[in-house]
C-alpha positions as CSV (number, residue, x, y, z in Angstrom):
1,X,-5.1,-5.4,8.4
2,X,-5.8,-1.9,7.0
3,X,-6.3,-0.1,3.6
4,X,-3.1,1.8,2.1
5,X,-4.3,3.9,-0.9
6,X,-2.4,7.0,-2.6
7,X,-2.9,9.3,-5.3
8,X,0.2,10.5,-7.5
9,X,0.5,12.7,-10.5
10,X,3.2,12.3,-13.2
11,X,2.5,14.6,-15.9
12,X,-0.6,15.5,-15.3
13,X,-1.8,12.2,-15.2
14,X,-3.5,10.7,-11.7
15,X,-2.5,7.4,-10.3
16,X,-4.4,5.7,-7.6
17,X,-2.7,3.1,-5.5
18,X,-4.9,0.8,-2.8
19,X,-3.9,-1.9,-1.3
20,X,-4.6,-4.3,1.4
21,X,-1.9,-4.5,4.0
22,X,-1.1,-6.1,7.3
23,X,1.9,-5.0,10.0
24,X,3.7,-7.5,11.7
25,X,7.2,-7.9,13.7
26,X,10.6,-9.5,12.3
27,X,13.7,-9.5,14.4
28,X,12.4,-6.0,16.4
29,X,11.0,-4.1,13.3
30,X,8.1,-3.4,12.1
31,X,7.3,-4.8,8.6
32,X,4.5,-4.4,6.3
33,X,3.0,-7.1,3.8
34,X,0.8,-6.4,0.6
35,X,-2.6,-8.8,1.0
36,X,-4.4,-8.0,-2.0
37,X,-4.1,-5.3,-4.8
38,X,-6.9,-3.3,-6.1
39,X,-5.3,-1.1,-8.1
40,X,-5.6,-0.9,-11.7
């Protein structure tokens, strides 16, 4: 598991974006899955 967070601006207001995420393999590709949100 690992922390994903990201900021993003849409007209000229900030977004923050942090999730909790964990990588795992499905049929030879690397997938990612959302653990917990703590966005707002």
């Amino acid at each position: 598991m690992y922390p994903d967070h990201a900021q993003t601006t849409v007209n000229g207001k900030i977004y923050h974006r942090l999730l909790r995420r964990e990588s795992y393999r499905q049929d030879g590709k690397i997938k990612h899955r959302t653990i917990a949100n703590w966005s707002r």
